[in-house]
C-alpha positions in Angstrom: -41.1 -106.1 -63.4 -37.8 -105.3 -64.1 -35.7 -107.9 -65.9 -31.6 -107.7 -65.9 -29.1 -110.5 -66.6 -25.5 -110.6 -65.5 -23.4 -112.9 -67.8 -19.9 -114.6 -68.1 -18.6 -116.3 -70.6 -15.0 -118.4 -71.0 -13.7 -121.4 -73.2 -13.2 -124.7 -72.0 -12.0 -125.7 -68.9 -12.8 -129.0 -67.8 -13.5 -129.1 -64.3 -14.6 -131.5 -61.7 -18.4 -131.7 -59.7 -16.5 -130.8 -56.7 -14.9 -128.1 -58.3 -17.5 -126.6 -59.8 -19.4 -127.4 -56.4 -16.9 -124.9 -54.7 -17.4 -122.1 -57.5 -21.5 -122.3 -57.2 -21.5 -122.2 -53.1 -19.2 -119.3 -53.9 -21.4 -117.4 -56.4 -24.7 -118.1 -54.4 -23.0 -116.9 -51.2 -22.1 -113.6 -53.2 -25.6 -113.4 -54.7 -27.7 -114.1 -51.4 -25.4 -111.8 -49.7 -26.3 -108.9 -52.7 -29.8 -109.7 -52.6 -31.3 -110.8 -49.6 -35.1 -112.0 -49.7 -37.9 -109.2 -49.0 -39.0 -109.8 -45.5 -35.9 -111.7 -44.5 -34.8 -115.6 -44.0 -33.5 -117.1 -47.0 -33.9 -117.6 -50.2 -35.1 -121.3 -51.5 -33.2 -122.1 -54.4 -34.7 -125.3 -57.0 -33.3 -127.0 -59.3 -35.2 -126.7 -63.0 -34.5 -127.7 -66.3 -35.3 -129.6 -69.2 -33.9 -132.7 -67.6 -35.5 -134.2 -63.8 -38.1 -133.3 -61.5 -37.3 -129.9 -59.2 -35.5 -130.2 -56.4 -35.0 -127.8 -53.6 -31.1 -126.8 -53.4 -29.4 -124.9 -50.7 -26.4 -123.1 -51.2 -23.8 -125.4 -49.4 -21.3 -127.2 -50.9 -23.0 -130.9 -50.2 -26.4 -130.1 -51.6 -24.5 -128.2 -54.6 -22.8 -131.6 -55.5 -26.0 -133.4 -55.3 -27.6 -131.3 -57.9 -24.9 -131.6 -60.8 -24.8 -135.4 -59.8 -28.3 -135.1 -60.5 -28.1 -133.3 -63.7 -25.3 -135.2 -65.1 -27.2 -138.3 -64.5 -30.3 -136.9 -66.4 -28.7 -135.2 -69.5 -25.7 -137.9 -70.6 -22.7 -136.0 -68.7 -19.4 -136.2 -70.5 -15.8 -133.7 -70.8 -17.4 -132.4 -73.8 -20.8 -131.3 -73.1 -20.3 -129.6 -69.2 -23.1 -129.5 -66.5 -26.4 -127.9 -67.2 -27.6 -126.5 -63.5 -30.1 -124.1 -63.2 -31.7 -123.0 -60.4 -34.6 -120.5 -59.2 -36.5 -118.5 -56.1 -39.0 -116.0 -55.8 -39.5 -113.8 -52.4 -42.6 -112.7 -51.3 -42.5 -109.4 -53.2 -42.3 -111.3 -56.6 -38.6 -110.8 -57.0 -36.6 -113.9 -58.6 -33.3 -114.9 -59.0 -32.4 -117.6 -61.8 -29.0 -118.4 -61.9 -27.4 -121.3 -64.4 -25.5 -122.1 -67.3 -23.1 -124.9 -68.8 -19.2 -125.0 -67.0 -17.0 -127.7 -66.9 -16.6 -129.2 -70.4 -13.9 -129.1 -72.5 -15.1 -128.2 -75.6 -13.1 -126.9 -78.4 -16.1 -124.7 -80.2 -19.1 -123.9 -77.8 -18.4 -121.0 -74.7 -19.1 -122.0 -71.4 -21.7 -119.5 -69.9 -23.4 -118.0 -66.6 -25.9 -115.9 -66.4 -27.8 -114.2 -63.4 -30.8 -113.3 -64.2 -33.1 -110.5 -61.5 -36.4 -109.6 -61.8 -36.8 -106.7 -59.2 -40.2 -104.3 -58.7 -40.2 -101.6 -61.6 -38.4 -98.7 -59.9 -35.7 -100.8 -57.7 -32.5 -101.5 -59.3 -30.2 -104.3 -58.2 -27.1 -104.0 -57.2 -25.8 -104.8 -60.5 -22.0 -103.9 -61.0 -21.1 -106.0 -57.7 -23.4 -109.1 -58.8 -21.2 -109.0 -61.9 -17.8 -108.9 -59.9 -19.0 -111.4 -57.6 -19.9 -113.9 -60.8 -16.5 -112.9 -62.3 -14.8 -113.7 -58.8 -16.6 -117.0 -58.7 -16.5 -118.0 -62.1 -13.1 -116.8 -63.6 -14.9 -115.7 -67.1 -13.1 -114.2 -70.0 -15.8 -111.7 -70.6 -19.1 -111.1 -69.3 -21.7 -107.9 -68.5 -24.8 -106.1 -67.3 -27.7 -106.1 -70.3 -30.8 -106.6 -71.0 -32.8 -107.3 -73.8 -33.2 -103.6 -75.5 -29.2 -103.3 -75.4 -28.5 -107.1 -76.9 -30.7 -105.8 -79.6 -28.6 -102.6 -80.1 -25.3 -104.9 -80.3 -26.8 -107.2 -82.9 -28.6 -104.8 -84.7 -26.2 -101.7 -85.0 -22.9 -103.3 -84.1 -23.3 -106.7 -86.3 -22.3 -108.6 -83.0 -23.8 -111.9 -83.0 -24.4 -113.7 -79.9 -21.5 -115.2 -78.9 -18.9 -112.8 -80.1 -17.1 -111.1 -77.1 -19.2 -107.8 -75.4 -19.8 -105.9 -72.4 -23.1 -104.7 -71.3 -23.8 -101.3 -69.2 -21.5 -102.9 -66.8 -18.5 -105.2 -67.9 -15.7 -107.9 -67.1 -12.9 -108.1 -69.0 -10.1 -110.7 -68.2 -6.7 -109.3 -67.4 -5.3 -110.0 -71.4 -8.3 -108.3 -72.2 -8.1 -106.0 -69.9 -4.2 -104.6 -71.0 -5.8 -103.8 -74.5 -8.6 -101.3 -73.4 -7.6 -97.7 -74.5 -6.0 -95.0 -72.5 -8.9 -92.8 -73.5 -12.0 -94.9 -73.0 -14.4 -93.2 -71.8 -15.7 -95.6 -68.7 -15.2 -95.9 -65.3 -12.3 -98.9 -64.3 -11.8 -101.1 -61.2 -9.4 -103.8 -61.3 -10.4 -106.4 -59.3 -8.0 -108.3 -56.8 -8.4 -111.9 -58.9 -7.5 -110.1 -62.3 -9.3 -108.3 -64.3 -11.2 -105.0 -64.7 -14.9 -104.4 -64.2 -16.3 -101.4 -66.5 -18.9 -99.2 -64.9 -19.8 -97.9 -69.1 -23.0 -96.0 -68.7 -26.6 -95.6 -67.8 -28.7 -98.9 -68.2 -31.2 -96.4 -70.5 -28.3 -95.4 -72.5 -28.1 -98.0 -75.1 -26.2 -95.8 -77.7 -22.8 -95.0 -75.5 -23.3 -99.1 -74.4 -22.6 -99.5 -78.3 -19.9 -96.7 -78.7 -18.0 -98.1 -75.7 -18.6 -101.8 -77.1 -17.6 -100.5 -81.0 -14.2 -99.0 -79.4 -13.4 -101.9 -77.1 -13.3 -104.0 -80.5 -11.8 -101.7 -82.9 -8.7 -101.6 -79.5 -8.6 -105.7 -79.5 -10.0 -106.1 -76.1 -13.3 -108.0 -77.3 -11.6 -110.2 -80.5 -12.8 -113.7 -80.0 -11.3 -116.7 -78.4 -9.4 -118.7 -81.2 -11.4 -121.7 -82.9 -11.2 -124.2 -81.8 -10.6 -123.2 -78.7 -7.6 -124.0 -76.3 -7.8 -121.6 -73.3 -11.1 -121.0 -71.0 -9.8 -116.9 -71.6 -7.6 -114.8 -74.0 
Protein backbone atom coordinates (compact mmCIF):
# COMPACT_ATOMS: atom_id res chain seq x y z
CA UNK A 1 0.00 0.00 0.00
CA UNK A 2 0.85 3.33 -0.62
CA UNK A 3 1.01 5.63 2.37
CA UNK A 4 0.78 9.69 2.01
CA UNK A 5 -0.03 12.32 4.69
CA UNK A 6 -1.30 15.77 4.06
CA UNK A 7 -0.46 18.17 6.99
CA UNK A 8 -1.29 21.72 8.36
CA UNK A 9 0.10 23.25 11.04
CA UNK A 10 -0.80 26.94 12.84
CA UNK A 11 -0.33 28.51 16.42
CA UNK A 12 -2.95 28.89 18.80
CA UNK A 13 -6.29 29.82 18.20
CA UNK A 14 -8.71 29.02 20.67
CA UNK A 15 -11.79 28.01 19.20
CA UNK A 16 -15.08 26.74 20.26
CA UNK A 17 -16.63 22.77 19.71
CA UNK A 18 -19.04 24.36 17.47
CA UNK A 19 -16.47 26.00 15.67
CA UNK A 20 -14.34 23.54 15.18
CA UNK A 21 -17.55 21.38 14.45
CA UNK A 22 -18.10 23.58 11.33
CA UNK A 23 -14.28 23.32 10.17
CA UNK A 24 -14.35 19.18 10.41
CA UNK A 25 -17.90 18.81 8.43
CA UNK A 26 -16.02 21.14 6.12
CA UNK A 27 -12.78 19.19 5.65
CA UNK A 28 -14.63 15.68 5.65
CA UNK A 29 -17.05 17.08 2.96
CA UNK A 30 -13.85 18.12 0.88
CA UNK A 31 -12.19 14.79 1.55
CA UNK A 32 -15.21 12.36 0.85
CA UNK A 33 -15.88 14.48 -2.13
CA UNK A 34 -11.87 13.76 -3.26
CA UNK A 35 -11.99 10.28 -2.43
CA UNK A 36 -15.03 8.57 -2.73
CA UNK A 37 -15.21 4.78 -1.35
CA UNK A 38 -14.35 1.87 -3.98
CA UNK A 39 -17.61 0.45 -4.98
CA UNK A 40 -19.65 3.49 -3.94
CA UNK A 41 -21.95 4.66 -0.81
CA UNK A 42 -20.10 6.21 1.84
CA UNK A 43 -17.46 6.17 3.78
CA UNK A 44 -17.90 5.12 7.74
CA UNK A 45 -15.82 7.33 9.64
CA UNK A 46 -14.87 6.15 13.80
CA UNK A 47 -13.75 7.72 16.26
CA UNK A 48 -10.17 6.26 17.81
CA UNK A 49 -7.74 7.20 20.13
CA UNK A 50 -6.03 6.78 23.18
CA UNK A 51 -8.99 8.10 25.15
CA UNK A 52 -12.92 6.12 24.81
CA UNK A 53 -14.38 3.33 23.13
CA UNK A 54 -14.91 3.85 18.98
CA UNK A 55 -17.60 5.33 17.86
CA UNK A 56 -19.05 5.54 14.43
CA UNK A 57 -19.04 9.45 13.29
CA UNK A 58 -20.68 10.85 10.18
CA UNK A 59 -19.67 13.82 8.62
CA UNK A 60 -22.46 16.26 9.76
CA UNK A 61 -22.20 18.92 11.82
CA UNK A 62 -24.39 17.21 14.93
CA UNK A 63 -22.50 13.96 15.09
CA UNK A 64 -19.08 16.07 14.62
CA UNK A 65 -20.02 17.98 17.95
CA UNK A 66 -20.74 14.77 19.72
CA UNK A 67 -17.38 13.42 19.08
CA UNK A 68 -15.20 16.37 20.52
CA UNK A 69 -17.80 16.47 23.37
CA UNK A 70 -16.82 13.01 23.67
CA UNK A 71 -13.14 13.44 23.56
CA UNK A 72 -12.94 16.40 25.68
CA UNK A 73 -14.77 14.54 28.23
CA UNK A 74 -12.18 11.64 28.08
CA UNK A 75 -8.81 13.47 27.94
CA UNK A 76 -9.37 16.55 30.63
CA UNK A 77 -10.38 19.32 27.90
CA UNK A 78 -9.08 22.87 28.63
CA UNK A 79 -7.96 26.36 26.42
CA UNK A 80 -4.53 25.10 26.67
CA UNK A 81 -4.44 21.63 25.64
CA UNK A 82 -7.20 21.73 22.27
CA UNK A 83 -9.24 18.61 21.14
CA UNK A 84 -7.72 15.41 20.20
CA UNK A 85 -10.17 13.81 17.35
CA UNK A 86 -9.25 11.22 15.26
CA UNK A 87 -11.02 9.39 13.05
CA UNK A 88 -10.75 6.39 10.54
CA UNK A 89 -12.45 4.13 7.38
CA UNK A 90 -11.41 1.52 5.22
CA UNK A 91 -13.36 0.71 1.67
CA UNK A 92 -13.56 -2.52 0.47
CA UNK A 93 -10.38 -2.27 -1.68
CA UNK A 94 -8.26 -1.77 1.56
CA UNK A 95 -7.92 1.99 1.12
CA UNK A 96 -8.11 4.16 4.44
CA UNK A 97 -8.44 7.51 5.39
CA UNK A 98 -7.32 8.68 8.98
CA UNK A 99 -7.80 12.12 9.57
CA UNK A 100 -7.06 14.00 13.11
CA UNK A 101 -5.02 16.14 15.00
CA UNK A 102 -5.19 18.74 18.11
CA UNK A 103 -7.02 22.54 17.10
CA UNK A 104 -8.58 24.73 19.32
CA UNK A 105 -6.16 25.47 22.23
CA UNK A 106 -4.46 28.37 23.00
CA UNK A 107 -1.17 27.43 23.62
CA UNK A 108 1.65 29.62 23.62
CA UNK A 109 4.55 26.77 22.72
CA UNK A 110 2.97 23.62 21.02
CA UNK A 111 1.49 23.89 17.05
CA UNK A 112 -1.82 22.94 16.43
CA UNK A 113 -1.84 20.20 13.72
CA UNK A 114 -3.90 18.14 10.99
CA UNK A 115 -2.94 15.60 9.16
CA UNK A 116 -4.67 13.40 6.44
CA UNK A 117 -3.30 10.48 6.12
CA UNK A 118 -4.22 7.88 2.56
CA UNK A 119 -3.32 4.58 2.10
CA UNK A 120 -4.28 3.91 -1.62
CA UNK A 121 -3.31 0.47 -3.80
CA UNK A 122 0.44 0.60 -4.89
CA UNK A 123 0.13 2.26 -8.33
CA UNK A 124 -2.96 4.72 -7.59
CA UNK A 125 -2.10 8.13 -6.46
CA UNK A 126 -4.50 10.30 -4.58
CA UNK A 127 -5.54 13.31 -5.56
CA UNK A 128 -3.08 14.96 -3.36
CA UNK A 129 -2.46 18.76 -4.19
CA UNK A 130 -6.44 19.42 -3.88
CA UNK A 131 -6.71 17.20 -0.52
CA UNK A 132 -4.10 19.73 0.65
CA UNK A 133 -6.06 22.94 -0.51
CA UNK A 134 -9.13 21.51 0.75
CA UNK A 135 -7.43 21.02 4.48
CA UNK A 136 -5.86 24.47 4.08
CA UNK A 137 -9.47 25.91 3.11
CA UNK A 138 -10.94 24.13 6.09
CA UNK A 139 -8.41 24.62 8.50
CA UNK A 140 -6.75 28.05 7.91
CA UNK A 141 -3.05 26.59 8.62
CA UNK A 142 0.05 28.67 8.50
CA UNK A 143 2.01 25.95 6.72
CA UNK A 144 1.33 22.58 5.78
CA UNK A 145 2.30 19.86 2.74
CA UNK A 146 2.29 16.58 0.74
CA UNK A 147 5.13 13.96 2.35
CA UNK A 148 5.76 11.00 3.22
CA UNK A 149 8.13 9.23 5.33
CA UNK A 150 11.33 8.95 2.77
CA UNK A 151 11.08 12.90 2.30
CA UNK A 152 10.64 13.82 6.24
CA UNK A 153 13.74 11.83 6.51
CA UNK A 154 15.54 13.93 3.73
CA UNK A 155 14.36 17.28 5.64
CA UNK A 156 15.69 16.11 9.00
CA UNK A 157 18.53 14.41 7.82
CA UNK A 158 20.08 16.74 5.01
CA UNK A 159 18.27 20.03 5.88
CA UNK A 160 18.73 19.93 9.94
CA UNK A 161 14.89 20.56 10.03
CA UNK A 162 13.51 19.15 13.03
CA UNK A 163 9.92 18.27 13.30
CA UNK A 164 8.15 21.15 13.97
CA UNK A 165 10.13 23.80 12.19
CA UNK A 166 8.06 25.26 9.22
CA UNK A 167 8.30 23.00 5.64
CA UNK A 168 6.51 22.00 2.64
CA UNK A 169 6.40 18.67 1.26
CA UNK A 170 6.07 17.66 -2.63
CA UNK A 171 3.03 19.82 -2.47
CA UNK A 172 2.75 22.92 -0.12
CA UNK A 173 0.64 25.62 1.78
CA UNK A 174 1.96 28.68 2.60
CA UNK A 175 -0.13 31.41 4.45
CA UNK A 176 -0.46 34.69 2.64
CA UNK A 177 2.64 36.48 4.95
CA UNK A 178 4.36 33.47 4.00
CA UNK A 179 3.40 33.46 0.86
CA UNK A 180 4.73 37.39 -0.09
CA UNK A 181 8.28 36.13 0.92
CA UNK A 182 8.70 33.16 -1.62
CA UNK A 183 11.22 34.25 -4.40
CA UNK A 184 10.57 35.54 -7.79
CA UNK A 185 12.69 32.74 -9.10
CA UNK A 186 11.55 29.62 -7.31
CA UNK A 187 11.39 27.18 -9.21
CA UNK A 188 7.71 25.54 -8.44
CA UNK A 189 4.46 25.76 -9.81
CA UNK A 190 2.00 28.65 -7.72
CA UNK A 191 -1.84 28.87 -7.22
CA UNK A 192 -3.09 31.31 -4.86
CA UNK A 193 -6.00 30.14 -3.39
CA UNK A 194 -9.27 32.34 -3.07
CA UNK A 195 -9.08 32.27 1.13
CA UNK A 196 -5.30 33.41 1.08
CA UNK A 197 -2.50 31.74 0.45
CA UNK A 198 -0.58 29.82 -2.18
CA UNK A 199 -0.43 26.10 -2.69
CA UNK A 200 3.08 24.87 -4.27
CA UNK A 201 2.86 22.10 -6.80
CA UNK A 202 7.22 21.61 -5.99
CA UNK A 203 8.05 18.36 -7.62
CA UNK A 204 7.62 14.63 -8.17
CA UNK A 205 6.73 12.62 -4.97
CA UNK A 206 10.07 10.33 -5.92
CA UNK A 207 12.12 13.36 -6.13
CA UNK A 208 13.13 13.90 -2.61
CA UNK A 209 16.29 15.96 -3.52
CA UNK A 210 14.50 19.11 -5.45
CA UNK A 211 11.66 18.63 -2.29
CA UNK A 212 14.89 19.70 -0.18
CA UNK A 213 16.34 22.36 -2.63
CA UNK A 214 12.87 23.99 -2.86
CA UNK A 215 12.48 23.60 1.08
CA UNK A 216 16.46 24.96 1.62
CA UNK A 217 15.43 28.18 -0.68
CA UNK A 218 11.97 28.79 0.87
CA UNK A 219 14.04 29.19 4.24
CA UNK A 220 17.14 30.95 3.22
CA UNK A 221 13.95 33.70 1.37
CA UNK A 222 12.04 33.85 5.02
CA UNK A 223 8.98 32.15 3.91
CA UNK A 224 9.41 29.02 6.41
CA UNK A 225 11.07 31.06 9.62
CA UNK A 226 9.13 29.83 12.58
CA UNK A 227 6.21 31.31 14.44
CA UNK A 228 7.65 33.50 17.34
CA UNK A 229 7.93 31.68 21.00
CA UNK A 230 5.77 31.81 22.69
CA UNK A 231 3.46 32.07 20.34
CA UNK A 232 0.77 34.90 19.82
CA UNK A 233 -0.85 34.40 16.31
CA UNK A 234 -2.30 30.81 14.94
CA UNK A 235 0.06 32.14 11.46
CA UNK A 236 2.93 34.47 10.58
Amino acid sequence: MRRVVVRGFWGPREESVEELAVRWTRALDQVTRLLPPEGGGAWEFRRVGASGPAAVVTPDEASLTAALRATQAADGWSSQSGTDLRLVAKDAAGRQIEIGGRAGAAAEFVLMAMLLTVKTPDGEQAPETELLAALAEAWDPDFGGVCDDDVLDTLEDDGDFAPSDPAVGWAGYLSPRRAALIPADFPAGRKDLPGGGALLDVASPDDTGAVLRANLLLRDAGALQPLPRPMDRPRL
